[in-house]
N, C-alpha and C positions, 0 to 999 in steps of 0.2 A: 323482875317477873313480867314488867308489861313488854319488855324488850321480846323474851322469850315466848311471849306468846302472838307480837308483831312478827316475827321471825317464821313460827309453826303457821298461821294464817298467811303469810306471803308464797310459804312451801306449797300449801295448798291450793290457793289460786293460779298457782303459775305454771306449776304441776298439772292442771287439767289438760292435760293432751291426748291426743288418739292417733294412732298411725296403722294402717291396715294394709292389707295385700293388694296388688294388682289383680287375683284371681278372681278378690268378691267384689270388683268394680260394677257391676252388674247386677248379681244376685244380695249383695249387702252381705256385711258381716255382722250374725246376731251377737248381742253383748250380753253373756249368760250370768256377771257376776262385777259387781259396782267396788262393792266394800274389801277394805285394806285388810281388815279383821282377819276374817272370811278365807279372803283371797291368798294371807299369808299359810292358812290351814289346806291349801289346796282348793279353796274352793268347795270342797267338803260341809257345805251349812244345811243340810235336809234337815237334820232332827236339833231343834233347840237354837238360840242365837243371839249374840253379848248387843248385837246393832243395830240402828234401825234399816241400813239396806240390806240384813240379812233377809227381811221379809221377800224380796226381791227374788228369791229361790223360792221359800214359800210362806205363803202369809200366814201360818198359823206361830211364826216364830214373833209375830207382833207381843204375844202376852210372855213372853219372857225376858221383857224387857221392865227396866225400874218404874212404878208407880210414879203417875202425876205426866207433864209435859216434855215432851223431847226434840231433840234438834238434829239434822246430822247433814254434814255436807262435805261431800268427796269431789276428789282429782284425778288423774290420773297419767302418767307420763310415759307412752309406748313409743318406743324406737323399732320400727320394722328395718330390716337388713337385708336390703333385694340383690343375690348375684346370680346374675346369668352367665353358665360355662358352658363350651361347645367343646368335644372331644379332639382332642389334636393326637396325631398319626406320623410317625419316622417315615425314614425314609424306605423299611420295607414294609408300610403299612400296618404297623403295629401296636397297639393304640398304647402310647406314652403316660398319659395324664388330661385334663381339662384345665382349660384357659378363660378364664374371669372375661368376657368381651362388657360385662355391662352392671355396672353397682351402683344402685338405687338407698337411701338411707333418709326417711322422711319423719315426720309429725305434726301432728292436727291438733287444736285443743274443743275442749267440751268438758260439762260440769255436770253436777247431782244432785242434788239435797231433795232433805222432805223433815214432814215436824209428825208429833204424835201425839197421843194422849191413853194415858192407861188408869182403870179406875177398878179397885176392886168392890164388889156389893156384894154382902153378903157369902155366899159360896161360890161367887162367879168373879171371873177379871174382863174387864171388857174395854177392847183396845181399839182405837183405829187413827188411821194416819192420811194425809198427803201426799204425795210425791213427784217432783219432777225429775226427769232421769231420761236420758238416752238409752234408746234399743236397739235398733239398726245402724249402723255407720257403713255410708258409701264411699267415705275419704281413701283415696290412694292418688297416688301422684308416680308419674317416671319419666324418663329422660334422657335423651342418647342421644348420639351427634355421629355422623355418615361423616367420614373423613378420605380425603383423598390419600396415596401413599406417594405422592410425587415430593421430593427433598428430602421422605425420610432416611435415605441411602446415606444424605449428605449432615445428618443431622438438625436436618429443617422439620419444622412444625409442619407437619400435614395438613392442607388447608378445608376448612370444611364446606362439606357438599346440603348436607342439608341438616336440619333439626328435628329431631322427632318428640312428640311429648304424647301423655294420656294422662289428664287429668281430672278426677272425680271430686264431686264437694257433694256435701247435705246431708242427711241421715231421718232418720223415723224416730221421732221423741214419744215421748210415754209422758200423759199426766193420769195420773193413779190414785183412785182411793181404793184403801183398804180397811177391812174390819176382823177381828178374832174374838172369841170369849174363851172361856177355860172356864171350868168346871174343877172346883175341890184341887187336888193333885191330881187329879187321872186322866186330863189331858186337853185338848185346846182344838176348834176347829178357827179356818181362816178364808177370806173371798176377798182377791182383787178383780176389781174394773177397770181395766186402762185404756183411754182413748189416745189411739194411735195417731198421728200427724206428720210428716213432713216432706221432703222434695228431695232429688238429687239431679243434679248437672254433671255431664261427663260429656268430655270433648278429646278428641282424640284429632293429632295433627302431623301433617309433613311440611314440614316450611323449609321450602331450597333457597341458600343462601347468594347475598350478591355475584360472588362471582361464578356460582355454579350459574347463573342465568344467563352473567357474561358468556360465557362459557355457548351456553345451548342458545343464546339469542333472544331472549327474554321469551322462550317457547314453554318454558315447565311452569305447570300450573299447581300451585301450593291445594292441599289437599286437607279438609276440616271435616268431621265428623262429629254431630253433636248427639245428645240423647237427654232432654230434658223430662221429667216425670215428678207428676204431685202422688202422694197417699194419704189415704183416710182408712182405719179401721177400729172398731171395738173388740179388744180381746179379756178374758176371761183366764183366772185361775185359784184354783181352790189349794187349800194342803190342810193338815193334820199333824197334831204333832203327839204322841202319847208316850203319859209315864207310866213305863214300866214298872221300875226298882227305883231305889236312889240313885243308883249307880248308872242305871242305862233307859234310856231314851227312842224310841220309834219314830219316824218322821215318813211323810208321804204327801206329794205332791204331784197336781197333774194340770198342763194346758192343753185346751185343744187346738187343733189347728185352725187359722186364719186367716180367709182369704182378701187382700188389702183391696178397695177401689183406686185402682190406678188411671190418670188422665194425662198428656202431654202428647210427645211427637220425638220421632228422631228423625233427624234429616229433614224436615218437613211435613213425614210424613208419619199421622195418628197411630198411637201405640197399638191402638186396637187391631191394624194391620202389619205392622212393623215385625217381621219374623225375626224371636229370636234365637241363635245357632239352628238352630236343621226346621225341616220339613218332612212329615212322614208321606210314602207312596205304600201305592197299593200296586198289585202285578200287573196293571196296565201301565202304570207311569203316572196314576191319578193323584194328588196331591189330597189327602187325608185325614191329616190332622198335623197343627203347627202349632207352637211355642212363640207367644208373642208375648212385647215387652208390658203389653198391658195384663198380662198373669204374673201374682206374685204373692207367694204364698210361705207364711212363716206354719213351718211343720209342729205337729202334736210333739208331745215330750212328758214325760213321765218320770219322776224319779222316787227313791226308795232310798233315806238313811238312819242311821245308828248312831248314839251319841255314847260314850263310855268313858265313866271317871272310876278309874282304878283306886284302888287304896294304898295310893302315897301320902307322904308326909308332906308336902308341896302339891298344893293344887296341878294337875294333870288331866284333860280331856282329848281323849282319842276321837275320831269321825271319821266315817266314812259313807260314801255314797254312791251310785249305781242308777244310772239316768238313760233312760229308753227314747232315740229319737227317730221319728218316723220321717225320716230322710224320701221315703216316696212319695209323701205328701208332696214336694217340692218340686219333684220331676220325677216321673215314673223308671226313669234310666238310674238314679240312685235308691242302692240299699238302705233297710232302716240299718240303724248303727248302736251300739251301747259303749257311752263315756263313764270312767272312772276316777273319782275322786276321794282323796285321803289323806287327815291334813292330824297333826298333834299339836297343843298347847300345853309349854312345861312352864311353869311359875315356880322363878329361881328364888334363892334364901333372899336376895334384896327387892325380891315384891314387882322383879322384873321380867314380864312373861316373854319367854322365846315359843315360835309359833315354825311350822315348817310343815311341807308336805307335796303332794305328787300330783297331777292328774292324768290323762289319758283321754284324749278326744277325738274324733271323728267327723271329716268333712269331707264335700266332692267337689270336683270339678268338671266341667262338660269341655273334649274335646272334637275335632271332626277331622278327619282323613279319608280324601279323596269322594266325599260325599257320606261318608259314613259317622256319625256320632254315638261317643262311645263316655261312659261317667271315669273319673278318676278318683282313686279312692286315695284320700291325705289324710295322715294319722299325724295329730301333734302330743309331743310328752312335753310337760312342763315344770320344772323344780321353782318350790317356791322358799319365802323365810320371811319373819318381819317382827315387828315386836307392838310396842306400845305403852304410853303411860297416864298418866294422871295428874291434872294441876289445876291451882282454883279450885279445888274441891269438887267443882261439878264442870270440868272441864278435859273433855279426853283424846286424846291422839295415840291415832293408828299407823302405822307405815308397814309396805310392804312391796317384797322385789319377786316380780314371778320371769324365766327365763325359759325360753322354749324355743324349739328349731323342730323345720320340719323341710322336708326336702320332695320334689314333686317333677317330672318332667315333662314338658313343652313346648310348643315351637316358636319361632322369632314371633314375636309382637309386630315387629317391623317385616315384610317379606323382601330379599334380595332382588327380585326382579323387578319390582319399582323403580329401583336404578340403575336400569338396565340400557345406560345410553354411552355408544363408547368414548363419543370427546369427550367427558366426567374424567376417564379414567387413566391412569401414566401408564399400565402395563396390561392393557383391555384383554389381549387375545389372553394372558396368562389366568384370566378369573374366569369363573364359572357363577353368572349372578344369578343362578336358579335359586327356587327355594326350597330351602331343604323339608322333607317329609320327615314321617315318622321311623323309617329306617336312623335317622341319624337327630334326634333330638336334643334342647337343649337339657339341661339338667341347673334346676331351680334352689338353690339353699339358701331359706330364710328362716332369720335369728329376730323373735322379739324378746327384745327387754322392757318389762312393765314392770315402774315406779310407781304405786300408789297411796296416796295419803287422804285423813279424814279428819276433822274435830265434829266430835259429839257432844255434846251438853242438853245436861238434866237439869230442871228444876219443880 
């Protein structure tokens, strides 16, 4: 047994990774949902919750958790899957299929936990907890290499021209207190505090290689781009949770939006003037109002779930939820959005719960052509499954695999006319190193895979 539970504590330590897009290199990717539980029901935890990072959704789910002291600390292991295809065309211009030019596959680690205490008095439960936990994550990483086509005729290694990279670190941690009470059966209010903290570095590079310099005479000058930024901020969120029936459950949760104090530099030069994507004009050509890297702002959000335990012979809990995000808080070029999630728990004759279920999410991205900036609206669906058990008596693991693809299109990271030098190249006059617009885009398919695992323990 001590082997088996060396084994489940190694899966979870090592298992704490995080891998995100190239898209939220910039704006962060918020992390809506920690726990394995949870996560294998779709994410789906508004009303009611077996774990301590259920509260994490909303805090009134702290009192329906076990009497007395608690523990809980998650992982999580996300594989993001970045291919970039560009349309390929016959020979009577006829668009054939897309060609993969560029395949990214990363991961980052990072960790969770928090402890509790629940006491019941009298007619009342009154809970509150700890927590350290990641919110934001700026990690993304990618990587491609500018290759000449000279020997490839002959079955030679294309030698390479230059390196390009972008890579992102840091993220926005959360230390959190929280508190709930319940009242009788008829239902539990909840308030978190979390004080936000932390930094991201992203640097973005061209680094031309030896013999490309040979080549051009040691004349091409390697090209870095950095973007360093600290955060501070206090956010706030309340929920509720009410019993209905025996059978069925209300939940309601709400944060407001957030404006972070942002300080650093890109390039040199103070965020506070650092414009980021567009600038607005007015019909003289006046410059009007700008987006700079020191605005950054996590949007209000709302949600609304159900908990329902059917009258089976085998424990059974259906959820679902319905979550309102004000996407315009963030940039007034994005719409607000509403995300859906809904997840089931079946507890088999061997006392072994199988968990599964859906979600439905909404995100944007800011693109620009030819001086114009325009939002992109990315919709991810995700299937989830996981199970969980019990050992040591007051000892409990969770696991859980969520899978989701979501498809979005963009243009080169890298722009073509950068290397736009013709001794570089074996067959110069036959290229065209313009850069391609939006007439002719690339088209994005990313696949994550997220492994999550927890131990809980009560005493």
């Amino acid at each position: 047994m001590k082997r088996v539970f060396f084994i489940i504590t190694l899966i979870t330590i090592i298992s704490g990774l995080y891998s995100y897009s190239i898209l939220e290199k910039e704006t962060g990717n918020i992390i809506g949902n920690l726990d394995p539980h949870s996560a294998a029901m779709g994410s789906a935890v508004g009303a009611g919750g077996f774990r301590l990072l259920d509260s994490m959704v909303n805090p009134a789910n702290l009192t329906s958790l076990e009497d007395g002291f608690g523990f809980q600390g998650t992982g999580s292991f996300l594989i993001d899957s970045d291919n970039r295809s560009l349309p390929m065309y016959n020979s009577f211009d006829a668009y054939c299929g897309d060609a993969v030019y560029a395949s990214n596959v990363n991961t980052f680690a990072d960790f969770a936990g928090g402890i509790y205490y629940n006491k019941a008095i009298s007619d009342f439960k009154l809970a509150a907890s700890f927590q350290y936990r990641p919110q934001v994550s700026f990690k993304a990483d990618y990587f491609e290499q500018v290759r000449n086509n000279r020997n490839s005729d002959e079955n030679g290694y294309p030698p390479k021209i230059a390196q390009n990279s972008i890579e992102s670190k840091g993220g926005i941690n959360a230390l959190v207190f929280q508190t709930a009470f319940k009242f009788k059966n008829i239902g539990s209010l909840g308030l978190e505090v979390a004080n936000l903290v932390g930094d991201s570095e992203m640097e973005r590079s061209v680094i031309w290689t030896p013999e490309a310099q040979d080549i051009m005479n040691d004349t091409l000058n390697d090209t870095i781009n950095t973007l360093d930024r600290e955060f501070t901020a206090i956010q706030f969120k309340v929920g509720a949770n009410i019993h209905i029936s025996p059978r069925f459950d209300l939940g309601l949760s709400f944060t407001p939006k957030v404006e972070l104090d942002v300080t650093g530099d890109k390039d040199g030069v103070d965020v506070d003037t650092a414009v980021f994507v567009y600038t607005k004009f007015d019909s003289t050509g006046t410059p009007t109002d700008s987006l700079t890297y020191a605005q950054h702002v996590l949007p209000m959000n709302a949600r609304v779930g159900f908990s329902f335990k059917p009258r089976n012979i085998m424990r059974t809990v259906m959820n679902c939820d319905v979550e309102y995000v004000k996407w315009s808080d963030t940039n007034p070029l994005y719409d607000d959005a509403i995300n859906y999630y809904i997840g089931v728990e079946h507890v088999l004759t061997n006392s072994i719960p199988f968990r599964f279920g859906f979600n439905y999410t909404t995100s944007y991205g800011l693109h620009e052509d030819s001086g114009f900036v325009f939002a992109n609206e990315i919709t991810t669906p995700t299937f989830t499954a996981g199970t969980g058990f019990t050992f040591l008596e007051k000892f409990t693991f969770d696991i859980s695999l969520e899978y989701s693809n979501r498809q979005y299109e963009a243009l080169d990271l890298f722009m073509d006319n950068y290397y736009d030098y013709e001794a570089l190249w074996e067959n110069y006059i036959y290229l065209n190193l313009q850069d391609r617009g939006w007439e002719n885009p690339d088209t994005v398919n990313e696949t994550f895979i997220n492994l999550k695992s927890a131990i809980s323990f009560t005493w």
